[in-house]
C-alpha positions in Angstrom: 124.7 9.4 66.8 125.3 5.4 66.5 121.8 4.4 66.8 123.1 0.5 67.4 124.3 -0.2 70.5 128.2 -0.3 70.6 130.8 -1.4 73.3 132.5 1.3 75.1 136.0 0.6 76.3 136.6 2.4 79.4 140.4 3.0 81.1 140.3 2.9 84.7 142.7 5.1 86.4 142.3 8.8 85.5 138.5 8.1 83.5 136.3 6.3 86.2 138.3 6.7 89.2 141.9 8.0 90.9 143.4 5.5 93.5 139.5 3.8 93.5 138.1 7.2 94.5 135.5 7.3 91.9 136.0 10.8 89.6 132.8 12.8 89.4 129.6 11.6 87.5 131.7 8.6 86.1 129.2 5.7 88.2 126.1 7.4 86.6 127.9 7.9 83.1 128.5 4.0 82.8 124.8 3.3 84.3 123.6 5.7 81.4 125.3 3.6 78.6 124.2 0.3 80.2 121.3 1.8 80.2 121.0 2.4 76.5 122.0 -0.7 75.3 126.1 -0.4 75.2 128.0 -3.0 76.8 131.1 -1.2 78.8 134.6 -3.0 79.2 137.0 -1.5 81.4 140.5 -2.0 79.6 143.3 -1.6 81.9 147.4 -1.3 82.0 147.1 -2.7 85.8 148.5 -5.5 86.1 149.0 -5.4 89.5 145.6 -6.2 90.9 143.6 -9.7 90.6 140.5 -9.3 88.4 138.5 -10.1 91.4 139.7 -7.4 93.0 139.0 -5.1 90.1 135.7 -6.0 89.5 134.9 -6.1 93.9 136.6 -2.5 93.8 134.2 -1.3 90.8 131.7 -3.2 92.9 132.5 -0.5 95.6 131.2 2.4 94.0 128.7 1.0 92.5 129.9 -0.2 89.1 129.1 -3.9 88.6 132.0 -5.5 86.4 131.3 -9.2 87.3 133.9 -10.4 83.2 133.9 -6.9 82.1 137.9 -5.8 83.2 140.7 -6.7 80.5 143.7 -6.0 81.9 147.3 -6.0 80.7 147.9 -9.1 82.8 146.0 -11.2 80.8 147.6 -9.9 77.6 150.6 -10.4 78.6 149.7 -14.2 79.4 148.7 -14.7 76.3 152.4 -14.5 75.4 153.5 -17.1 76.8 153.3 -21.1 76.5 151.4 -23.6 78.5 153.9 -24.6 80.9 156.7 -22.2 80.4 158.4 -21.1 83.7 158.1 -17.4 84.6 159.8 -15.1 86.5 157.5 -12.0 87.7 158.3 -8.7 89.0 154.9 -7.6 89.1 151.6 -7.8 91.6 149.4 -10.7 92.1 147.3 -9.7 89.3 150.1 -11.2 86.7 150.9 -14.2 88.7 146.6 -14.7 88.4 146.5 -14.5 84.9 150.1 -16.8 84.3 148.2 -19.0 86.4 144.8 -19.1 84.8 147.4 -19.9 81.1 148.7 -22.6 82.8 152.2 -21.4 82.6 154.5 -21.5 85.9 154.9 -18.9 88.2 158.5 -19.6 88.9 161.5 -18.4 91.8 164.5 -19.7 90.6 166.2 -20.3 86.8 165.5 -21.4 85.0 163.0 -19.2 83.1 161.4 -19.0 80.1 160.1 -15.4 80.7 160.7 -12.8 82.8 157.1 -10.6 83.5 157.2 -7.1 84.6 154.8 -5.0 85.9 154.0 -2.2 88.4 154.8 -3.4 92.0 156.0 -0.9 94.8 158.6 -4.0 96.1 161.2 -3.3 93.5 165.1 -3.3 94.1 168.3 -3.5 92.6 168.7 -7.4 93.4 165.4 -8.2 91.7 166.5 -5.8 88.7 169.8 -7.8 88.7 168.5 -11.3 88.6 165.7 -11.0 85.9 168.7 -9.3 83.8 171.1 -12.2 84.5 167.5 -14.4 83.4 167.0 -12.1 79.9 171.1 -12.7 79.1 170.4 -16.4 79.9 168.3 -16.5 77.1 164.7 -15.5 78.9 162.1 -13.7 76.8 161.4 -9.6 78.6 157.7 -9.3 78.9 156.4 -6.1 79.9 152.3 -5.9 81.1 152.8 -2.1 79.6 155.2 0.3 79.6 153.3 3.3 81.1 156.1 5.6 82.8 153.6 7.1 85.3 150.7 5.5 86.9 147.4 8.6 88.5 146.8 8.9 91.6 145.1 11.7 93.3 147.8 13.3 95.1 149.5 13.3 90.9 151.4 11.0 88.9 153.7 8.4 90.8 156.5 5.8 88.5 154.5 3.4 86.6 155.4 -0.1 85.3 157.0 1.3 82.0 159.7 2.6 84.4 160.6 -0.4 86.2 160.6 -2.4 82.8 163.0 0.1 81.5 165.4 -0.3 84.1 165.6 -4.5 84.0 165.7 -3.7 80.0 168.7 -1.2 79.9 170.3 -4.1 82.4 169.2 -6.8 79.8 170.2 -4.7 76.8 167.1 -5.5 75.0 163.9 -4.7 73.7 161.0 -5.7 75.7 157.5 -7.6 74.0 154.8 -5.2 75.4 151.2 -6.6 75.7 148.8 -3.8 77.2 147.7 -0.9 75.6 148.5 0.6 72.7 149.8 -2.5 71.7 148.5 -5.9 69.6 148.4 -8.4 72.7 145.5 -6.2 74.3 143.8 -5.3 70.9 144.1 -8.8 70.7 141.7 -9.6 74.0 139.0 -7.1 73.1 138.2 -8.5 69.6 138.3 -12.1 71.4 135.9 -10.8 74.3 133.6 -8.5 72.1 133.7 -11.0 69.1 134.3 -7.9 66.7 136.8 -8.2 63.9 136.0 -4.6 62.8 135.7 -2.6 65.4 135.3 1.4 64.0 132.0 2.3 65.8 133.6 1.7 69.2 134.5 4.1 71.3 137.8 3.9 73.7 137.2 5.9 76.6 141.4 7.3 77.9 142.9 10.2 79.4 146.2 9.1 78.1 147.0 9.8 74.1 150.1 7.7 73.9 148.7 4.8 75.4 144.8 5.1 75.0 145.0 7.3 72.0 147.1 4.6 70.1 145.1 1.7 71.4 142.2 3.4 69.5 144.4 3.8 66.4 145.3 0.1 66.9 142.3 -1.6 67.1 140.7 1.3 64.6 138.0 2.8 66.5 137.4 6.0 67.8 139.3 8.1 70.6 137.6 10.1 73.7 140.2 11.9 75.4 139.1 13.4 79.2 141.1 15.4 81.1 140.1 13.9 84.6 143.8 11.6 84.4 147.2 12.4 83.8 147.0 14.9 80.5 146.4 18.4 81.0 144.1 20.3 79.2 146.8 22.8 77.4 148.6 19.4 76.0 148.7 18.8 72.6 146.8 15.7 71.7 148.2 13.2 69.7 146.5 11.3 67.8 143.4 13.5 67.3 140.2 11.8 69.1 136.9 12.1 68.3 135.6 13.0 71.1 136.8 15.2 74.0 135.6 16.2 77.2 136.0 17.2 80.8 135.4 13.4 82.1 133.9 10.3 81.2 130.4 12.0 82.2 131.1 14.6 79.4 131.7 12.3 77.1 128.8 10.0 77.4 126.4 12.8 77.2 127.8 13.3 74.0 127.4 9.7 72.8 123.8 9.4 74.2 122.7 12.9 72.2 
């Protein structure tokens, strides 16, 4: 046992909640490690949503969250340039954190960057022009390139697959801010202050994404089975912690 207080990095979807329907125990796990001392950030690939609307729907079920939620939105600003014109295929939640950079949210070339993210509005035309954009000389920014995104009723196509299809139009390889990747580990060191960051604990129910994120930023990895990976799967890279949910896990951080 850690007899400091650390941070806890929490995913969203598939750890505290499905579709906002909070999974069981996870509202009394995060008021546990609050209680002792840790602060908890929820680090998520949505990119869809406004903060606001984050932290009003952890507000909800009880979670406050009032500068806690990183999300793959605001890494992915981070990647671009005061000023620079963007084209987004993506939710609100990108076109907030473009916005809050100062770059341009923009409709027509032409664009510096074109931003993608999950967003249930996609079609071929908007897969068309934001190839035509990356051939013009645009910069392909994905907020993450998850393939599949939780839900309750199972897993439904994620971000990663609509930035797959406008990069097999482009014929390139797109920048990819959230989690596993720099951009995010980026934003926790800035918002935690931590350089090294090894007694943290990252709190996923995805290996590839939020197993790697751990390896990335070089702290340790809870894998729950209350998301998208079943039990039987094989685990990759190893956490450090495993249990049935985020309630699971905390008990075995507070003991």
């Amino acid at each position: 046992m850690h007899t400091h207080a650390f941070p806890v990095l929490c995913d969203l979807d598939g750890v505290v909640w499905l579709a906002h329907q909070p999974i069981a125990g996870s509202v009394e796990a995060i008021a546990r490690l609050r209680a002792a001392g840790h602060r908890v950030l929820f680090v998520t690939n949505n990119s869809a949503s406004r903060i606001g609307e984050q932290e009003a729907a952890l507000a909800d079920i009880g979670i406050t969250a009032t500068g806690d939620v990183l999300s793959s939105a605001l890494a992915a600003a981070l990647l671009v340039r005061v000023g620079d014109r963007v084209m987004v295929c993506g939710g609100p939640g990108i076109d907030e954190a473009l916005e809050r950079r100062g770059a341009v949210v923009a409709t027509r070339a032409p664009y510096d960057a074109v931003m993608v993210g999950f967003h249930r509005s996609f079609d071929y035309d908007v897969m068309r022009v934001a190839a035509d954009a990356v051939r013009a000389g645009a910069r392909l920014i994905g907020t993450n390139d998850d393939a599949t995104y939780p839900t309750p009723d199972g897993p439904i196509p994620g971000g990663g697959a609509i930035l797959s299809g406008i990069a097999t139009a482009a014929g390139v390889r797109p920048i990819v801010a959230g989690k596993p990747y720099a951009p995010m580990a980026g934003l926790v060191r800035a918002e935690t202050g931590m350089e090294d960051l090894r007694a943290v604990v990252m709190v996923g129910d995805r290996p590839d994404t939020d197993g790697r994120f751990a390896r990335t930023l070089g702290c340790r990895y809870a894998q729950v089975w209350s998301g998208v990976t079943a039990r039987e799967e094989h685990v990759s890279p190893t956490p450090s912690l495993v249990g049935d949910n985020l309630a699971a896990i905390v008990t075995q951080l507070l003991t």
